[in-house]
One Martini backbone bead per residue (centre of mass of N, CA, C, O) as a GRO file, in nm:
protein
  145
    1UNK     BB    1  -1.778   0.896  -0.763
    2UNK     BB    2  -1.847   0.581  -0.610
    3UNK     BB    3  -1.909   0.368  -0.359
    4UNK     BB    4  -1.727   0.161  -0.580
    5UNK     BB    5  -1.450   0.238  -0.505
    6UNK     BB    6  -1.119   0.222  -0.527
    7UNK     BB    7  -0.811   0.108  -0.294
    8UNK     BB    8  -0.524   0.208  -0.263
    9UNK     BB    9  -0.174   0.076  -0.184
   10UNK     BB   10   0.082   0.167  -0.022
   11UNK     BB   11   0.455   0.063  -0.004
   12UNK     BB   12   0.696   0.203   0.126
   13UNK     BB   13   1.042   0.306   0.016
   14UNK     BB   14   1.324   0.388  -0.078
   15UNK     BB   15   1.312   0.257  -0.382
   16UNK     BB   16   0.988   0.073  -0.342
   17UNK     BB   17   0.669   0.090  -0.445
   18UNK     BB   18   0.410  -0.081  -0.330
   19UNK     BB   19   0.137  -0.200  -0.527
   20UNK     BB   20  -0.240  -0.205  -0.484
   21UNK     BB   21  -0.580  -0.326  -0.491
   22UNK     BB   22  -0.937  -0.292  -0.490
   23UNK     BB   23  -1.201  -0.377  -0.571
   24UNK     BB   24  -1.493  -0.251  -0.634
   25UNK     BB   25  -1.604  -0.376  -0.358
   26UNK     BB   26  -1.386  -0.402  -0.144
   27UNK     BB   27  -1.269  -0.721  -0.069
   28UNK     BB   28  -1.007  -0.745  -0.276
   29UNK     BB   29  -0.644  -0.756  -0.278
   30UNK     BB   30  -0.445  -0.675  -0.521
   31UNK     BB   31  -0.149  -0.696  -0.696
   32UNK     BB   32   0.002  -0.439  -0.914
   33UNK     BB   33   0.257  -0.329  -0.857
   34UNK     BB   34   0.637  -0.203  -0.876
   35UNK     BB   35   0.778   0.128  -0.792
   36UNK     BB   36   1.019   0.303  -0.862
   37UNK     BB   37   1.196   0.537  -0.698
   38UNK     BB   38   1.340   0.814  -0.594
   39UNK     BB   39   1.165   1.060  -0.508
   40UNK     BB   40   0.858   1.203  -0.387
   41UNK     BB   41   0.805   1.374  -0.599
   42UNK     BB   42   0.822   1.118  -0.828
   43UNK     BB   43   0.599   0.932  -0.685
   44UNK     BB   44   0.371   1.113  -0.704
   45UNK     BB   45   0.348   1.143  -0.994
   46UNK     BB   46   0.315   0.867  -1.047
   47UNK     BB   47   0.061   0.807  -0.896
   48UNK     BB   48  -0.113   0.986  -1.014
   49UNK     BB   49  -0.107   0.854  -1.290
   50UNK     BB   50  -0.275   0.581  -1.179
   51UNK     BB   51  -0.520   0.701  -1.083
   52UNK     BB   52  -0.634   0.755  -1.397
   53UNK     BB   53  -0.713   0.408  -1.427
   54UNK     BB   54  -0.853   0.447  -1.173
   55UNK     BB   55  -1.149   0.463  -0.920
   56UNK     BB   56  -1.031   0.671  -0.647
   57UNK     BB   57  -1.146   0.716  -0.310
   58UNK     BB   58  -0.839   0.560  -0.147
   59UNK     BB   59  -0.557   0.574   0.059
   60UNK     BB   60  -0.337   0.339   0.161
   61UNK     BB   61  -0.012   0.377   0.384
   62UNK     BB   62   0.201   0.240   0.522
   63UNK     BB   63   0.279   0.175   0.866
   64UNK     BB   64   0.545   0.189   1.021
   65UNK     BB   65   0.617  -0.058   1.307
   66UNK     BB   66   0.684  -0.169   1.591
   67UNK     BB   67   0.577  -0.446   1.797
   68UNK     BB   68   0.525  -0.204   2.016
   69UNK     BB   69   0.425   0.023   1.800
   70UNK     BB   70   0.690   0.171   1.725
   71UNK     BB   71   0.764   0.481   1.587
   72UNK     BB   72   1.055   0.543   1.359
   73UNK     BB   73   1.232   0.654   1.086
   74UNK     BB   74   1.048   0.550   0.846
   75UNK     BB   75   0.767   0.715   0.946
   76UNK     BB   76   0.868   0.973   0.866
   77UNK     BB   77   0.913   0.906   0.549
   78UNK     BB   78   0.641   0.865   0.532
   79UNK     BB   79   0.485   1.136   0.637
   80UNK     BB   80   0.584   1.284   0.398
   81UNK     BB   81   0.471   1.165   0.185
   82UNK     BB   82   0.161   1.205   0.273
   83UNK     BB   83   0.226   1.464   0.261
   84UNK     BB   84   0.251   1.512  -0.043
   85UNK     BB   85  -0.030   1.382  -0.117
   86UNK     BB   86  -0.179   1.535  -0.036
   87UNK     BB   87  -0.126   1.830  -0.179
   88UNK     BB   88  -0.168   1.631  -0.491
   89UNK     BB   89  -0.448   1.525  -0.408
   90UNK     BB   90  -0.795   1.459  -0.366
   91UNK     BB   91  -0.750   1.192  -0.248
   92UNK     BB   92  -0.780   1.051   0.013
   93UNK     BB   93  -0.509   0.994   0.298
   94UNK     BB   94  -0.437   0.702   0.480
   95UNK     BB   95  -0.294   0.521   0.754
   96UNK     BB   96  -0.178   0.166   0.772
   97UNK     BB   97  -0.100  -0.061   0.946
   98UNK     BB   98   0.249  -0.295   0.839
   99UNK     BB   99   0.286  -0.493   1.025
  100UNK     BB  100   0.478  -0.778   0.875
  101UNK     BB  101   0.387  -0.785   0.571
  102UNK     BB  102   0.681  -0.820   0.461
  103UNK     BB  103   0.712  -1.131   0.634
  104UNK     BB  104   0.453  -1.228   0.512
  105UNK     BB  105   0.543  -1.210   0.210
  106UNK     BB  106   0.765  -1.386   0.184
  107UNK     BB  107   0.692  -1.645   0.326
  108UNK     BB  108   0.458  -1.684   0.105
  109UNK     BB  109   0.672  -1.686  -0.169
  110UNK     BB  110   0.810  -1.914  -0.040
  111UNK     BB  111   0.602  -2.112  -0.049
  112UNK     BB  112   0.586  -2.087  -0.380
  113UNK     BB  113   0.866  -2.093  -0.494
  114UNK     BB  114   0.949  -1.766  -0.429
  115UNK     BB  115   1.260  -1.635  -0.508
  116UNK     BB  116   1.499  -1.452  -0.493
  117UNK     BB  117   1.489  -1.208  -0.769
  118UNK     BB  118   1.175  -1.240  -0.767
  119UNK     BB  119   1.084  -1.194  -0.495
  120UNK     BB  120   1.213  -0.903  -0.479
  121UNK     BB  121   0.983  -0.791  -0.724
  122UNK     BB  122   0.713  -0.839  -0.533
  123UNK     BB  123   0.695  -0.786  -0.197
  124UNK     BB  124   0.575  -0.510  -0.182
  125UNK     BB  125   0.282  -0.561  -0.341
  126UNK     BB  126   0.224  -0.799  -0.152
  127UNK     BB  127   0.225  -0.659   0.122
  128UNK     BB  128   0.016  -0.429   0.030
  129UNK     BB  129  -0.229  -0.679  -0.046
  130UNK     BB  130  -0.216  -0.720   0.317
  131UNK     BB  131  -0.288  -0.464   0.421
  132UNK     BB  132  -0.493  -0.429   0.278
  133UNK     BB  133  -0.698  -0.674   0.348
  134UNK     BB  134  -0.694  -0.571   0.636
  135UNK     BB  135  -0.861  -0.322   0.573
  136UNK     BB  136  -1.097  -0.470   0.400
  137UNK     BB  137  -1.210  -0.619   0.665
  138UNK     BB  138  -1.190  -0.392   0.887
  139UNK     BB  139  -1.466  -0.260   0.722
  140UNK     BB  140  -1.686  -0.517   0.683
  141UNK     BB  141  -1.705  -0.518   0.997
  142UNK     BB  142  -1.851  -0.267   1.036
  143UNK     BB  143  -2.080  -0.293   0.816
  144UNK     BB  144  -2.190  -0.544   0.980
  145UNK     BB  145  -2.319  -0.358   1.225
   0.00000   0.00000   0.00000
């Protein structure tokens, strides 16, 4: 893996997993898929086979949190996710705050004129796209001190 290795992005849910990823130079993040999940066993084994098509060197998982910074009931089931996939991935795996990126991610959509079941399809991959992208401005803002 070279240092312009690609940082891949999961938005955590109940049934679906929004997946974005960073261009190689890691300045921009694209939506990349949604992927259903049944349990965290079988979402770790779908992310490692996606893993395999694309050089990363970095995962970033969604810590959901409210506007008070205080972490919930689905940051726990966030927490047990990030704890399996540490366990069966070699990539390092680290949480990034994703207060509003959901509400922001609609938002976005309905402005395009994407709603009902197609916006409903889109969001999580969206929502991924938009804390990744804030995790790599943050990251660039640190490099260029």
């Amino acid at each position: 893996m070279n240092g312009q290795a690609r940082i891949f992005a999961i938005d955590y849910g109940e049934r679906r997993l929004g997946i974005a990823i960073s261009d190689p130079s890691r300045r921009v993040a694209q939506p990349l898929t949604v992927m259903e999940r049944s349990d965290d066993r079988q979402a770790v084994d779908s992310i490692l086979d996606m893993l395999d098509d694309y050089d990363v060197s970095r995962i970033i998982v969604g810590d959901p949190r409210s506007l008070s910074g205080q972490r919930g009931v689905q940051a726990i089931k966030v927490n047990r996710f990030v704890t399996a996939l540490r366990e069966a991935c070699e990539v390092p795996v680290e949480t990034y705050d994703e207060r509003l990126s959901t509400k922001e991610a609609k938002a976005d959509l309905a402005a395009a004129g994407v709603t009902g079941r197609r916006a409903k399809g889109l969001v999580d991959k969206v929502a991924a796209s938009l804390f990744l992208q804030s995790y790599l401005d943050r990251e660039a803002g640190r490099a260029d001190r």
